[in-house]
N, C-alpha and C positions, 0 to 999 in steps of 0.2 A: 696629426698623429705622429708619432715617436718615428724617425727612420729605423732603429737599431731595435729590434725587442729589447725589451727590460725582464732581466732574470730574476728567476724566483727563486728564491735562498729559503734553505731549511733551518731553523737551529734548535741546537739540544739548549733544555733546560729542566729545572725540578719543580714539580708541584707541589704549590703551597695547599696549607689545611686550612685556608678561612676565606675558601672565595664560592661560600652558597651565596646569592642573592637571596634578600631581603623583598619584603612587600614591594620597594622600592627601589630593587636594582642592589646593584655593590656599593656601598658605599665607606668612604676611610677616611682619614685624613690626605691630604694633599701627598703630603710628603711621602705618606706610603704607595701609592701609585708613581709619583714623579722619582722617588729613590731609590725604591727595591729593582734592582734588576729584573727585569722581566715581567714586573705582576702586573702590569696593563696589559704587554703582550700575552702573556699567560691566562688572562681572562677573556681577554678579548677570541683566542682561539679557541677558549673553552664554549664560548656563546658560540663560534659560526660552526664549531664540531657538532655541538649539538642539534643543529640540522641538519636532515636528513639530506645525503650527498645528491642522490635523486632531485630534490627540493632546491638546493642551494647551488647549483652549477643552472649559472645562466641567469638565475631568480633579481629584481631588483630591490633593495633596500635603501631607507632614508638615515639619514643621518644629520642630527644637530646637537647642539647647545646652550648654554642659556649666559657662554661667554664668562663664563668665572676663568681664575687664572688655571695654565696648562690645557686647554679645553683646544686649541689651536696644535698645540703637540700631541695632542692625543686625537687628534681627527685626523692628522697626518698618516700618523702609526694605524690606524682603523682603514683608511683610503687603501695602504700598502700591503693590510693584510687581507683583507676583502680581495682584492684584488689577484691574491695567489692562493686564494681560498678557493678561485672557483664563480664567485658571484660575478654577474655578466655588468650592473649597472649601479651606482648611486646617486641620490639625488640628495644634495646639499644644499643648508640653507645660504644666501648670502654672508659672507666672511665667517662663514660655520654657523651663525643664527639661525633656530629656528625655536619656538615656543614649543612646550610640550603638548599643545593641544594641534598647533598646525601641525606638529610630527603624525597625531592620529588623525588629525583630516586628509594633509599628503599621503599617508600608508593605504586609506580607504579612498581614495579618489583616484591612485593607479594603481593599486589593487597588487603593492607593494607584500613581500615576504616577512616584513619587519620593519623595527626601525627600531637606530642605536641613540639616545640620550644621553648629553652629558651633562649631570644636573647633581646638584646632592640640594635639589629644593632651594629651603630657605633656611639651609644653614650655611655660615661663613665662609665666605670667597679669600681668593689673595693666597700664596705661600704657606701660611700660617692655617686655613681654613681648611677646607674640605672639598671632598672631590666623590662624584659619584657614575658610573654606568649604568644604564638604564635600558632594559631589552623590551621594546612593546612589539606584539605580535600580531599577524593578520590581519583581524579584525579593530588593528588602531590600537587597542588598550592592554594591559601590564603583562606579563608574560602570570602565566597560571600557575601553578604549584609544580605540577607536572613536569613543565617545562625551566622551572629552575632547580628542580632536584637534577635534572638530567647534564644541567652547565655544569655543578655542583659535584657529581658524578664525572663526569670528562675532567674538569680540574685537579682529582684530587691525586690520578695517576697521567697524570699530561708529562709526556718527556721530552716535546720539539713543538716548534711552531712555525708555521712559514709565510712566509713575508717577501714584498719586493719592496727592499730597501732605499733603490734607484728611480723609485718611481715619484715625484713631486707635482704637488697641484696647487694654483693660486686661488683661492678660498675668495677673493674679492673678484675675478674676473667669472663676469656669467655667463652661464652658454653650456654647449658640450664640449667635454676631453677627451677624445682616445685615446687608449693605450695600446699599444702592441707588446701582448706578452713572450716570453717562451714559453717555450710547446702549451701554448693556447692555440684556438682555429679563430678564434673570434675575438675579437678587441673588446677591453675594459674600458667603456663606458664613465664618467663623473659628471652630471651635470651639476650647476651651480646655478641655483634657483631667486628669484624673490624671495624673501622672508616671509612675507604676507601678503603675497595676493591669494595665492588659492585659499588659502582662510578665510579673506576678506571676499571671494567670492562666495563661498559657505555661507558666511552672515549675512549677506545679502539676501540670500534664500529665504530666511529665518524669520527675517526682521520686518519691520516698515522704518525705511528710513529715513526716508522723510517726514514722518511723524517724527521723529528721533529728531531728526536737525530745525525743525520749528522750535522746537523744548529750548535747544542750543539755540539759535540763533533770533527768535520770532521777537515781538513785541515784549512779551513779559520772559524776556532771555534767562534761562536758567544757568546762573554760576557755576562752574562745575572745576572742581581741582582734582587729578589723577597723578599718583603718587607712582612713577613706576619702578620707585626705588635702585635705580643704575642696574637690572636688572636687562632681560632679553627682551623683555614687552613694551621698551620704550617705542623703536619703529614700528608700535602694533599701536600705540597709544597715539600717536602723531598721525600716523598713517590712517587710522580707522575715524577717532573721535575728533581729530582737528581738519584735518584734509577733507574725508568724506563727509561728516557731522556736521563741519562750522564750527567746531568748540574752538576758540581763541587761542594762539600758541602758546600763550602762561598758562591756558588751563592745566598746560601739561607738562612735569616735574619731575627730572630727575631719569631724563628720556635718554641717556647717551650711555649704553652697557659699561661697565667699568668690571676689571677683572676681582675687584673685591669686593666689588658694590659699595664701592665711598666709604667704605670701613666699618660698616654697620652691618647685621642678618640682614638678609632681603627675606622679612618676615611680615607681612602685611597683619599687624598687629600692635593694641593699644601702647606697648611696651617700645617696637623698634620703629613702629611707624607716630613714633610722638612729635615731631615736625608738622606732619599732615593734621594731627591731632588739635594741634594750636595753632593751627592756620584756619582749620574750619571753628574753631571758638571763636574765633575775630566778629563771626557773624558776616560775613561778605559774601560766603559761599553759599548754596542750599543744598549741596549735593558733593561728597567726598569720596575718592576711594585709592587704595591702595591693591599693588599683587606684589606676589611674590616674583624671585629672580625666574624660573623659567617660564612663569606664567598661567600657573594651576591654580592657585587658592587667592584670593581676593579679602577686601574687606572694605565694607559701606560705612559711611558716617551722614549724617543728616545735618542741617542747620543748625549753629552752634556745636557743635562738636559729640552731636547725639548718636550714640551706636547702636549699631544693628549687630547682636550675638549672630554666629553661625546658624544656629537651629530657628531663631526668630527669620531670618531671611530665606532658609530656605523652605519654611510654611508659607511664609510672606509670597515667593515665587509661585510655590503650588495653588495656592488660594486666587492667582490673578493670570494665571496661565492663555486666556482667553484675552489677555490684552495684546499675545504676541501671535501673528498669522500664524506662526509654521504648527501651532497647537490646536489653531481653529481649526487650520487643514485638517491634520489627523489624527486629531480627541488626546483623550486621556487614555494610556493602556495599564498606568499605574505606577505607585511611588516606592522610595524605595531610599532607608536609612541607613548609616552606621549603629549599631548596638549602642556605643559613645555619646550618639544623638540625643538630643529630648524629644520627648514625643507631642513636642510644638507640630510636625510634619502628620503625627496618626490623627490629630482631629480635624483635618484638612480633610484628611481622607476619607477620613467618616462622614464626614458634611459634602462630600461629591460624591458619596458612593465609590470609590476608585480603590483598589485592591493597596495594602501598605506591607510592603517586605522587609524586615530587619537582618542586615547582614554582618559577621565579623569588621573588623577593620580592614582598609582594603580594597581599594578600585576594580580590581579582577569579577570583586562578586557581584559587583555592580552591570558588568560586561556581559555577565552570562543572563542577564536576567533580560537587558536591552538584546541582545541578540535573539534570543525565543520570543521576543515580541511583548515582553512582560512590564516592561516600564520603560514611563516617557518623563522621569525626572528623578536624580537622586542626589544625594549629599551627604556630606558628616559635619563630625563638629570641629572639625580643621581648616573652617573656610574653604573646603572643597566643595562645588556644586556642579552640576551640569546635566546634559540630556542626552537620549538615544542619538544626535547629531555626529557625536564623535563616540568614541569610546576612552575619555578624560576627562578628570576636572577642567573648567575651562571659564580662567578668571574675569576674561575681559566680555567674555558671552553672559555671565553673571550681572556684569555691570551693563551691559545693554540691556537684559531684561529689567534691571531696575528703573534705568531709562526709561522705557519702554511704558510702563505699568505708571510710573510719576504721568508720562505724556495722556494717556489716556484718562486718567483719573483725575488729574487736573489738580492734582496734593504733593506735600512735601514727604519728605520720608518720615519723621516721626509723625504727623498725623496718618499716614498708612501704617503705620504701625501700632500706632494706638487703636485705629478701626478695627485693625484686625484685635488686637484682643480683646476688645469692646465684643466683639462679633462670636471669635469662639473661644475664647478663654487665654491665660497668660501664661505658658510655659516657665519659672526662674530657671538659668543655665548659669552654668560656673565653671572655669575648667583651667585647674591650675596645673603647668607647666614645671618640671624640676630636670633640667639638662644637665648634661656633663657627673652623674652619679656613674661612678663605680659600679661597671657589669656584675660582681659578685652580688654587693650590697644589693641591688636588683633584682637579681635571681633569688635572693635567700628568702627579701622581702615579699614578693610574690610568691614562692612556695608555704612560707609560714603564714603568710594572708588568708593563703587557700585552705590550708588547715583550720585557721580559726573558724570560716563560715562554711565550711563543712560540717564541720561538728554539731549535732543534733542539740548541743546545748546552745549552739547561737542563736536558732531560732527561740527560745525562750527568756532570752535578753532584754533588758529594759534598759534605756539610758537619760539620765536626767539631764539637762543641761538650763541652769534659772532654773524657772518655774513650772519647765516644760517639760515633759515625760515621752520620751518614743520607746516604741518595741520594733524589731525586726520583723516586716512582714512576710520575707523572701528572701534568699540568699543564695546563686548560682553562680559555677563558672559555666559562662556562655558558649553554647552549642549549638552548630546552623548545620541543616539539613539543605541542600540547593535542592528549591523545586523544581531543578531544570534537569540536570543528570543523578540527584539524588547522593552526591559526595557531602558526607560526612565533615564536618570540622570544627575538632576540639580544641584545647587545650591552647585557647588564643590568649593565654595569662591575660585575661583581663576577667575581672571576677567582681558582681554588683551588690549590694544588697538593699533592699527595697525598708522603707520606714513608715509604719501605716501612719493611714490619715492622712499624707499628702500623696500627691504625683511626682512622686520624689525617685532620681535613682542617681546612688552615687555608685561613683565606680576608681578605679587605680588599676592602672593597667601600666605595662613594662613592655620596651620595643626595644629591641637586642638591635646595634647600630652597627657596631664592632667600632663604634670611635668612642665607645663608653654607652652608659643607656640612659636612655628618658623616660623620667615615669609621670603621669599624668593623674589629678585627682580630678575628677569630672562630679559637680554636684549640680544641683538645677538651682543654683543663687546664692552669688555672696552676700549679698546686702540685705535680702529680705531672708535667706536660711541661714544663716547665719549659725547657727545651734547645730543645723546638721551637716555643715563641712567640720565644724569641729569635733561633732564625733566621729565624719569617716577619717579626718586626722589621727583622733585618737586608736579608733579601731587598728589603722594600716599602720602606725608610729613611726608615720614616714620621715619625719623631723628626725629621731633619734637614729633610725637606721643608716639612714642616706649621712647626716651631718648636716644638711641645708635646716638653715634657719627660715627658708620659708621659698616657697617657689619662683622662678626665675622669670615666667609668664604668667599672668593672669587675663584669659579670658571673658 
């Protein structure tokens, strides 16, 4: 412990207008965090304000990130001001590592106040890239509406912020720190954690893993290459699949964090993850995958370089659920979509009898539903999947169940996916990607969208496209009801309209970043609908609004 207390310094400052949290945290460019004066500290006070002073003096919180650049000055600045905030203890990951799912395993296994995220996903690391805060709360998972109007509210009249500036912690040395404050009674607390063991003791739970390391290591050894894109999941990939698995040390690529992630998104995707892509074409491999940098959304490839869509994998998971102990233990209590989704996942549900919930975009609403006991598996069409175990996506748990379901079934990933749509039918999914548009352009576009399929004369549309004739069967902007506390929520600019005659929903949806916005065409198949991304192109005239000659990712 410190001989000297360490003083707690107050400072004035002015509040900015553009720090509501998003779905996912605060997110900006680098540079506007690392260069504005203040607007980490500024944010960062506006999160620990926003809990209740009762609640937060004494309380302990986790804190990690998923190592992109500045992620080590900004855990410093967060140690400092935690620390004169009142909060009694943190636990940190190793050199500041921690996964976004072990952040909500550690939150819920010491029964943690929160936990701070430094992540802006899998968008671009380095100087030049992006930087994101991340608040998940109690129960592990994303901070609720409620609770980031109220950060959002504190930021917008924030005049000081306090901090002990003196205070310094080595992020590599593990163990506990004490601090001795001023006019504290009780010393501040840092521990410096494993990255992955309490995770890896979680999986444990879950899994059989031993079944898992015959697949990897047995007689008819299954090849397996794990992409972890220089993201924070590389000592989850080494540690987990090669250490405890057997998987060989080549299995696994791209393990060593880098603060830009080697100059590429750390996007587990056909587009950034195209390395991985032509390493399983070689045919050497039978089993591929990729996550993103902090470790939430994932992505399977099969022998020869065969993909598995979002929505295909996560039916593929519900449909074989009983390959993995922890679901034999305690059943099925029910599934549970993104709106964005195909409803590959609703005829799963139907063919188990198991209840199927559609929700806004959005992990939170996933959280409320695991927590009433309403479901025990959900996903979207972002490569996010996971289960009541934590409350987060959770990339590399994803890829163990794939494991998992290959070991017992005795199949490659494209024949399990063929079975399955042999068995109950074939969802097409499409979902095209357009980043870096212009906030305006976005907002105009999704306002006049919404007017279009409002309008009572949309529903009596016809559109030809060849030989082929559709009408508009449906046309909403999506509205969810929580069967849990019965909150309301509109106006999630994302707006569908259905095409009779198939199981068809396309949709364009706009996600406000504040580094510009992304807009998303979501159709159910390039290749076999073909006709009809062309007409939700033509409906939304996203080409001519935005200026992109054609989207940046394709799903």
């Amino acid at each position: 412990m410190e001989t000297n207390p360490i003083p707690v310094v107050t400072v004035q400052t002015s509040p900015f207008d553009d720090q509501r949290p998003g779905t996912n945290g605060l997110r900006r460019k680098t540079e506007v965090f690392e260069g504005k004066k203040n607007y980490l500290q500024n944010y960062i006070q506006s999160l620990l304000s926003s809990i209740d002073l009762r609640d937060r003096q004494g309380c302990t919180m986790v804190v990690g990130s998923d190592g992109r650049y500045f992620s080590r000055a900004a855990t410093e600045i967060i140690v400092q001001m935690a620390a004169a905030n009142g909060i009694g203890r943190l636990v940190i990951g190793h050199n500041g590592l921690l996964s976004t799912p072990a952040v909500s395993c550690i939150i819920r296994k010491i029964k943690a106040i929160g936990g701070i995220i430094l992540t802006a996903s899998h968008n671009p690391g380095g100087p030049g890239g992006d930087f994101g805060v991340k608040f998940n709360v109690a129960n592990g998972g994303p901070s609720p509406d409620t609770v980031m109007e109220k950060i959002a509210q504190v930021s917008r009249t924030l005049e000081e912020y306090t901090i002990c500036p003196d205070l310094r912690i080595d992020l590599a040395r593990l163990g506990r720190h004490d601090f001795d404050l001023e006019n504290k009674f009780k010393p501040f607390r840092v521990e410096i954690v494993d990255s992955v063991e309490v995770y890896l003791n979680l999986l444990r739970t879950i899994f059989d893993f031993s079944a898992i390391k015959s697949l990897l290591t047995g007689p008819e050894q299954l090849k397996i290459r794990v992409d972890a894109m220089n993201g924070v999941m590389g000592p989850y990939v080494r540690r987990i699949l090669c250490d405890e698995l057997g998987a060989p040390a080549n299995a696994a690529v791209n393990c060593v964090p880098l603060e830009d992630f080697g100059g590429r998104p750390p996007e587990p995707s056909l587009t950034y993850a195209a390395p991985l892509v032509d390493a399983m074409k070689g045919g050497d491999f039978g089993f591929g995958a990729a996550l993103d940098a902090d470790g939430d959304r994932y992505m399977i490839l099969g022998e020869n370089g065969f993909f598995v869509n979002p929505s295909d994998s996560l039916a593929v998971m519900a449909a074989n659920l009983s390959c993995i102990p922890y679901f034999r233990q305690l059943g099925l209590r029910g599934f549970a979509r993104s709106m964005a989704t195909s409803t590959a996942l609703d005829r799963v549900a139907k063919a188990l009898k198991v209840t199927l919930y559609e929700t806004p975009t959005g992990w939170r609403f996933f959280g409320n539903l695991m927590d009433s006991g309403r479901c025990s598996l959900c996903g979207e069409e972002s490569f996010g999947t996971s289960s009541d175990h934590i409350r987060e996506k959770d990339g590399l748990w994803s890829v163990l169940v794939w494991l998992s379901i290959m070991a017992v079934r005795k199949q490659g990933v494209e024949e399990i996916i063929k079975d399955h749509w042999a068995k109950l039918g074939r969802n097409y999914f499409c979902r095209f990607d357009y980043e870096g548009v212009d906030p305006r352009a976005a907002f105009y576009l999704m306002r006049d969208l919404e007017g279009v399929i409002t309008d009572k004369a949309f529903l009596t549309q016809k559109f030809a496209v060849g030989t082929n004739v559709y009408s508009v069967e449906r046309a909403d902007n999506f509205e969810y009801i929580d069967p849990v506390d019965g909150t309301v929520v509109r106006n999630q600019v994302c707006v569908s309209y259905v095409l009779s005659g198939q199981d068809i929903r396309q949709k364009v949806q706009s996600e406000e970043k504040g580094l510009g916005s992304k807009l998303c065409v979501c159709s159910v198949s390039q290749a076999v609908l073909g006709p009809l991304i062309a007409i939700a192109l033509k409906i939304s005239d996203i080409h001519e609004r935005t200026g992109h000659r054609g989207p940046t990712v394709i799903t």
